[in-house]
MARRO-699647 format. One line per 8 residues: number of its first residue (from 1); their letters; for each residue y, z, x of C-alpha. Coordinates in steps of 0.2 Angstrom, whole numbers, plus 2048, in hexadecimal, padded with zeros to 3 digits. Example, Ala and Ser with C-alpha at 12.3 -4.5 7.8 and 13.67 -1.06 7.14 Angstrom:
2
1> AS> 7EA:827:83E; 7FB:824:844
***
This chain:
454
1> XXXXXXXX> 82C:2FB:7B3; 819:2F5:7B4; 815:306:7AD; 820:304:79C; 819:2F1:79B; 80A:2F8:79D; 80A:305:78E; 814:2FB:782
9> XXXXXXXX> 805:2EB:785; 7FA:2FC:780; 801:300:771; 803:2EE:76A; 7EF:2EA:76D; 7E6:2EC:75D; 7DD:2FC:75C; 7CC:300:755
17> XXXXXXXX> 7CA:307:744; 7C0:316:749; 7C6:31A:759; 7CA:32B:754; 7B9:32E:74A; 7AF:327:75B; 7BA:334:765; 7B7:342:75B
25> XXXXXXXX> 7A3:33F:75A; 7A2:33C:76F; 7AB:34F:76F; 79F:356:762; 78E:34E:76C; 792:354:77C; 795:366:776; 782:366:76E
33> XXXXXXXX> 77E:360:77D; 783:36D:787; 77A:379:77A; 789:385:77B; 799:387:76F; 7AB:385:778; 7B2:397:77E; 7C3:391:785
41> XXXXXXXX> 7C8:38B:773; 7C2:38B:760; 7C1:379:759; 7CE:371:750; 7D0:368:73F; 7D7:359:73F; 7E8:357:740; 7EB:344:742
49> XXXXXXXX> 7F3:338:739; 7E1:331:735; 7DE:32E:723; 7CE:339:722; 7C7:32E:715; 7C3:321:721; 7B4:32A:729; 7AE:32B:716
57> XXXXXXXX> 7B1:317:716; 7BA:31C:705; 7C7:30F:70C; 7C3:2FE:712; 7D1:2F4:719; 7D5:2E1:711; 7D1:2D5:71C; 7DE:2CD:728
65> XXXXXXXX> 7E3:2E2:72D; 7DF:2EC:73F; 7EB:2F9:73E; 7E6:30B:73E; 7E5:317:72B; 7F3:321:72B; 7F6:32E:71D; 803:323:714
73> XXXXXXXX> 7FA:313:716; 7E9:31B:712; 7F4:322:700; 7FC:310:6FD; 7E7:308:700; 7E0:315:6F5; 7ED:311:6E7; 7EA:2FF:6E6
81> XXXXXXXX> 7D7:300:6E6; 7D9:30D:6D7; 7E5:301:6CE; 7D7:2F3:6D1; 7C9:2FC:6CB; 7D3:300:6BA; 7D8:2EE:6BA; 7C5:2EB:6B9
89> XXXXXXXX> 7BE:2F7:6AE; 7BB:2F1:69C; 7C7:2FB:68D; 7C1:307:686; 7C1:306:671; 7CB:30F:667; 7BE:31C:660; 7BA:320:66F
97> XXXXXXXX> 7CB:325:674; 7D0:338:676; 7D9:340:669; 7E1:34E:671; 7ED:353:664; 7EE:34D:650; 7F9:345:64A; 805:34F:63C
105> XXXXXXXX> 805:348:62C; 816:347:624; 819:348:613; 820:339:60C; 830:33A:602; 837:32D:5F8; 826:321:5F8; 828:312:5ED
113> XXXXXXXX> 81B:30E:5E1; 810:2FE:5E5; 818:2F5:5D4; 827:2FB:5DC; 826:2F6:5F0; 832:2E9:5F5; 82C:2DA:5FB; 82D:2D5:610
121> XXXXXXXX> 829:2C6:617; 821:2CA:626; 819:2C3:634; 804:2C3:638; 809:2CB:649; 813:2DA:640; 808:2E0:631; 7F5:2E1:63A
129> XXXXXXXX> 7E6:2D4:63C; 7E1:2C9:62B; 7CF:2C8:624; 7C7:2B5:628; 7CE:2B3:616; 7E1:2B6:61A; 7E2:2C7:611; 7EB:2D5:61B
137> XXXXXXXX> 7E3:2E2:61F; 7EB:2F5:61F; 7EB:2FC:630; 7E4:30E:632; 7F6:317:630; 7FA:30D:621; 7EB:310:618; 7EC:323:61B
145> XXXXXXXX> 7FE:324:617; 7F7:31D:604; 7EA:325:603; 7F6:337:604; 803:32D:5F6; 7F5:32E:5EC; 7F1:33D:5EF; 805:347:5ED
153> XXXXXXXX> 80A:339:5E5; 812:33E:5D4; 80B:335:5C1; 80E:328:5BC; 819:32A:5AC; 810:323:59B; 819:31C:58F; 80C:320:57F
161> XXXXXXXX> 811:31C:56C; 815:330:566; 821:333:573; 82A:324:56F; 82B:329:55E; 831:33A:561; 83D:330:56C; 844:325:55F
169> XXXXXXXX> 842:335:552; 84D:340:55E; 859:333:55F; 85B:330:54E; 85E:343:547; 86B:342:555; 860:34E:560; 861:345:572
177> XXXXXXXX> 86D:351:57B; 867:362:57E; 86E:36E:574; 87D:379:57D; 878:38C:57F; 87D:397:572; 881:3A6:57C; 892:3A5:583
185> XXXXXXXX> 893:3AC:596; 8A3:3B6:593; 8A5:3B9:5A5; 8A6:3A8:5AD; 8B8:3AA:5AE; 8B8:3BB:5B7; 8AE:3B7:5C5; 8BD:3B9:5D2
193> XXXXXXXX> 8C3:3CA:5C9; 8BA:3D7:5D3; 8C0:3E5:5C6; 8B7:3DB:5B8; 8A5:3E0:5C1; 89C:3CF:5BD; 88E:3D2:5C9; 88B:3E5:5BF
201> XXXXXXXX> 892:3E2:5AF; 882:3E1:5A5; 878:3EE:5AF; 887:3FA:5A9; 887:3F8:596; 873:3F8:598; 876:40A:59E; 885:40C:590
209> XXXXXXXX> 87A:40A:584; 86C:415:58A; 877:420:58D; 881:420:57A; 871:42C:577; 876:43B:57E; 882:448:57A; 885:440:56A
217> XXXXXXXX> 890:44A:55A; 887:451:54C; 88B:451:53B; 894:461:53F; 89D:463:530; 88E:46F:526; 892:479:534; 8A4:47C:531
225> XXXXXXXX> 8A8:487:524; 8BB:486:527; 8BD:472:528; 8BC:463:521; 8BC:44F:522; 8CD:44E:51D; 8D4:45D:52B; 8CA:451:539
233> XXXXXXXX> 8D2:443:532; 8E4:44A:531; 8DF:452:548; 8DC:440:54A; 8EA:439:542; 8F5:445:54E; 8EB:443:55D; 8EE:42E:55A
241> XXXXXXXX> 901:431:558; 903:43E:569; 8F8:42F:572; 905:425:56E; 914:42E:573; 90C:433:585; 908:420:586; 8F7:425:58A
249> XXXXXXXX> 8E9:418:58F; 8DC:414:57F; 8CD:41A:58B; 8D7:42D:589; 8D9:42C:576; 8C5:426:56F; 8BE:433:57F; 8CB:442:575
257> XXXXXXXX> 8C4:43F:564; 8B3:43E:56E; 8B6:44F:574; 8BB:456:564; 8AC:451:55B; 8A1:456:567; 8A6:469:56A; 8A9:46C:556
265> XXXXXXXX> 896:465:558; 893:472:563; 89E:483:55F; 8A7:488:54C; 8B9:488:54C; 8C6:490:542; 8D2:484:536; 8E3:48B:542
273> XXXXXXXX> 8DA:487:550; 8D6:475:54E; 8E3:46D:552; 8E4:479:565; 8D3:470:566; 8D9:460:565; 8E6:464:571; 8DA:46B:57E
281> XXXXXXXX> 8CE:45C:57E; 8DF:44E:57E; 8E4:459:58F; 8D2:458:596; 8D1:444:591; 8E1:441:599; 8DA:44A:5A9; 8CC:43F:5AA
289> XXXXXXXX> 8D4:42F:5A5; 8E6:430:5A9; 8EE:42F:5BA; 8FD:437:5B4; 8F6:445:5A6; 902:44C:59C; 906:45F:5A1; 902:46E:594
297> XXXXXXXX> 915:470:590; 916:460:58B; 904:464:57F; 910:474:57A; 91F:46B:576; 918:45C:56A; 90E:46A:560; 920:473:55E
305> XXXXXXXX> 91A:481:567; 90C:487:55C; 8FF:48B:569; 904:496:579; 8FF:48E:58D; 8F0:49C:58F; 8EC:496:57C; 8E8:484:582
313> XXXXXXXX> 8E0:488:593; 8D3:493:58B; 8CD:487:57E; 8CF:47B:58C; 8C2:484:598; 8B8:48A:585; 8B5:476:582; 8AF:471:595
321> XXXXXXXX> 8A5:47F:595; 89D:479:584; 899:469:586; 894:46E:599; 8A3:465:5A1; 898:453:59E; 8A8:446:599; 89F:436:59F
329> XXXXXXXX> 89B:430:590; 89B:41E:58A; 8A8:41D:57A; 8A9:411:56E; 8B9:40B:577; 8AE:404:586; 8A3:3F9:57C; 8B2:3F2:571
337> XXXXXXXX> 8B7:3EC:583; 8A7:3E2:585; 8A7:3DC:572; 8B8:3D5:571; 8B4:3CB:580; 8A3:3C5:579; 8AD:3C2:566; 8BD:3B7:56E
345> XXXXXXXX> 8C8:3BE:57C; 8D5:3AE:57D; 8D6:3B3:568; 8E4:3BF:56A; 8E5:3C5:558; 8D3:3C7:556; 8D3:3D4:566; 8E2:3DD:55D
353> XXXXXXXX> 8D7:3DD:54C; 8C8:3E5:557; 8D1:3F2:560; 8DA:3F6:54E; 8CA:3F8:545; 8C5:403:552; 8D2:410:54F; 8CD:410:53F
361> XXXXXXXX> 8BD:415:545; 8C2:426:54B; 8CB:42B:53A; 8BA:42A:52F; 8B0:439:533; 8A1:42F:52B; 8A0:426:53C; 89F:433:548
369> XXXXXXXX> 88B:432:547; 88D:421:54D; 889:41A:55D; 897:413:566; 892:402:567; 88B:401:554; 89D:407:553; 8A7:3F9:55D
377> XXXXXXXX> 89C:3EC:555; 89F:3F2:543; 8B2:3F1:54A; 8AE:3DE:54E; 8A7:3D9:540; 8B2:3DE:534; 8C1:3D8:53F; 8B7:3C6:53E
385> XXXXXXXX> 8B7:3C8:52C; 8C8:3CC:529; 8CF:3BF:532; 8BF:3B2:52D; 8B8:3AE:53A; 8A8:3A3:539; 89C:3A5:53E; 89E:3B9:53A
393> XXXXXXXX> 891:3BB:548; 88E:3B2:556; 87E:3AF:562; 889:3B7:570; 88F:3C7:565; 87C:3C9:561; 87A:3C8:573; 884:3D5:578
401> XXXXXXXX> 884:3DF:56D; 872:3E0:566; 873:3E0:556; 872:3D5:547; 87E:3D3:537; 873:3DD:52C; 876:3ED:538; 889:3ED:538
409> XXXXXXXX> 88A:3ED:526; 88D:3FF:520; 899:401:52E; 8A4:3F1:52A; 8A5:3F6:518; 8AD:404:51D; 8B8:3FE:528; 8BC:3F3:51B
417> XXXXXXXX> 8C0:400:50F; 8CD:40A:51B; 8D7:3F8:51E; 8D8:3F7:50C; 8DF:40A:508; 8E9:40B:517; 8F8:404:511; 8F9:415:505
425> XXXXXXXX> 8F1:422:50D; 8F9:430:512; 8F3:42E:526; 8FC:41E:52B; 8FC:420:53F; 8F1:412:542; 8F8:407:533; 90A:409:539
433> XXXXXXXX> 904:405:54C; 8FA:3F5:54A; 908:3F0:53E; 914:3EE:54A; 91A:3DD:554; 910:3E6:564; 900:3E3:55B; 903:3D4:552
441> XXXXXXXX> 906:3DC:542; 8F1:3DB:53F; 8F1:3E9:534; 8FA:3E2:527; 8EF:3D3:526; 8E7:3D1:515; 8D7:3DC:514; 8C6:3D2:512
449> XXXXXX> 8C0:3D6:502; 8AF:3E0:504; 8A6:3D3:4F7; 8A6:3C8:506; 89A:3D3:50E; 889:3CC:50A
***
């Protein structure tokens, strides 16, 4: 019982500060005495809960304190002195303040000019110090952040005397609006119709009418001994009356005539054998165009019989093998499909006029020189004279079409002049088939007169 008074009266007497310092340096005196290291054991580091900075005299204790430095006490001493010392020292100004990284400028958007800056009352304390005479002074953000409106800021629009009398002219002559685009985009209404191609449309008749160039018909008739104009005509007349008992597609009937210009271009044929010609390219047309081609009986059966099968596949193989089995060939039909649309398609007898004028087209030998779509446009402009349209020709025709009024005027005149003896020819199938109520009886519109043609 005397012994645990004993130690507890130890541990509660104030101990020295340096009671472990003076311990170590008694040990490390007597071993120089001695003049011989220590054998049994190899010194130890210090593995106390000393604060080592305490033999530094880093730490001084505050007055009023005997307790010994621990690690954790030494820590909480060593962080107030810091915070003192901080307390103490002077600030530092503002120049001399690090920048470690700059500061990125943003563009400003939406800046309001000076003249046009809201007014804010605000406090001293909120808009930086004032001069000794009361005048605020811009803080060091502010006047960068003018100096870059100055800088990206946009000109100030000036009002001078000529551009307020062009203004005031424009307005009187009615010129204030800007002026709607003449061309017409004839395909805004087909944009969700993935057959009408909108996206390609142009790049195609581009190539159409590159390609119009090749494997063109000759004036082939000097070569020909046996045939004329009017025996052409009278093939054609048949062919267009057999296209319209096989209710064949118009893409069949202009690539036929196509066909036969282009082999009596190419090879001479006999008078007797000009109609089997004109059978053979109808049967390779419908092959290429049709989903369901007539068969050769049914060929054999509207010419009464007058040409045998083998007849009609040899001058079927004798025409591919002429013209080198190369049908992809833009016809006048395909760029009458382009122009009607460019000249009015909600104008239903004006698309009826066009398509009638271009089966005229393939009665008159004179245009089988023709490009196809100096053809469909001829076909156009006559039809827009007919039926008087103004203006004749529009911004969007010459557009698409390339061409002006002075080019189409050989062609319309004779157009014109077929219209105007159609009623007594001899040939009537065309006539008779836009004359009916299916075609809106177009044909038997009153012909323009070719005076009108300036």
């Amino acid at each position: 019982m005397a012994t645990r008074n004993h130690r507890a009266a130890a541990a509660a007497a104030p101990q020295p500060a340096n009671r472990g310092a003076a311990r170590i340096a008694g040990k490390q005196k007597d071993a120089a005495a001695a003049g011989r290291p220590n054998p049994t054991r190899p010194a130890l580091g210090d593995i106390g809960n000393v604060a080592p900075d305490v033999l530094d005299g880093g730490i001084k204790l505050p007055e009023g304190i005997h307790r010994p430095i621990t690690r954790s006490f030494g820590a909480q001493l060593l962080k107030a002195a810091l915070a003192n010392k901080n307390a103490v020292a002077p600030a530092q100004p503002v120049a001399a303040r690090a920048v470690t990284k700059p500061a990125r400028k943003v563009p400003a958007k939406n800046i309001p000019r000076p003249e046009q800056a809201p007014k804010e009352n605000r406090k001293p304390s909120e808009g930086g110090a004032k001069d000794p005479e009361g005048n605020r002074k811009l803080s060091e953000g502010a006047a960068g952040s003018s100096r870059f409106v100055k800088k990206d800021g946009r000109k100030k629009h000036v009002y001078t005397l000529s551009t307020v009398l062009s203004a005031r002219s424009k307005a009187a002559c009615g010129l204030t609006e800007k002026p709607k685009p003449l061309i017409e985009d004839i395909d805004k209404f087909d944009g969700d119709n993935q057959l009408a191609l909108v996206d390609y449309v142009e790049d195609i008749y581009t190539f159409y009418k590159t390609a119009q160039h090749d494997s063109r018909p000759i004036d082939y008739m000097g070569n020909q001994p046996e045939l004329s104009s009017k025996m052409r005509a009278t093939l054609t007349d048949w062919l267009i009356e057999s296209h319209q008992r096989f209710h064949l597609m118009p893409e069949t009937l202009y690539l036929t005539i196509y066909i036969v210009d282009r082999y009596l271009s190419l090879q001479p044929v006999p008078r007797r054998e000009l109609q089997l010609v004109g059978m053979a390219a109808m049967l390779i047309a419908c092959k290429y165009e049709e989903i369901w081609a007539p068969e050769v009986n049914d060929f054999i059966e509207i010419a009464d019989c007058a040409f045998s099968r083998p007849q009609i596949l040899v001058a079927e193989k004798s025409i591919l093998n002429s013209m080198q089995w190369n049908l992809t060939v833009p016809t006048p039909y395909h760029f009458l499909l382009r122009f009607a649309k460019a000249a009015g398609s909600a104008d239903e007898q004006l698309q009826h006029m066009i398509y009638f004028f271009g089966e005229l087209t393939l009665m008159d030998y004179g245009m089988v020189t023709t490009y196809p779509s100096t053809v469909a446009a001829c076909a156009v402009y006559a039809a827009r004279l007919t039926l008087r349209k103004s203006p004749l020709w529009t911004e969007t025709l010459k557009h698409h079409t390339g061409l002006h009024e002075r080019q189409l005027m050989d062609g319309a005149r004779m157009l014109l002049r077929s219209h105007a003896t159609a009623p007594d020819a001899n040939l009537k199938t065309v006539y008779e088939k836009y004359g009916a109520e299916r075609f809106g009886r177009v044909a038997l519109h009153p012909p323009a007169a070719l005076c009108d043609l300036v």
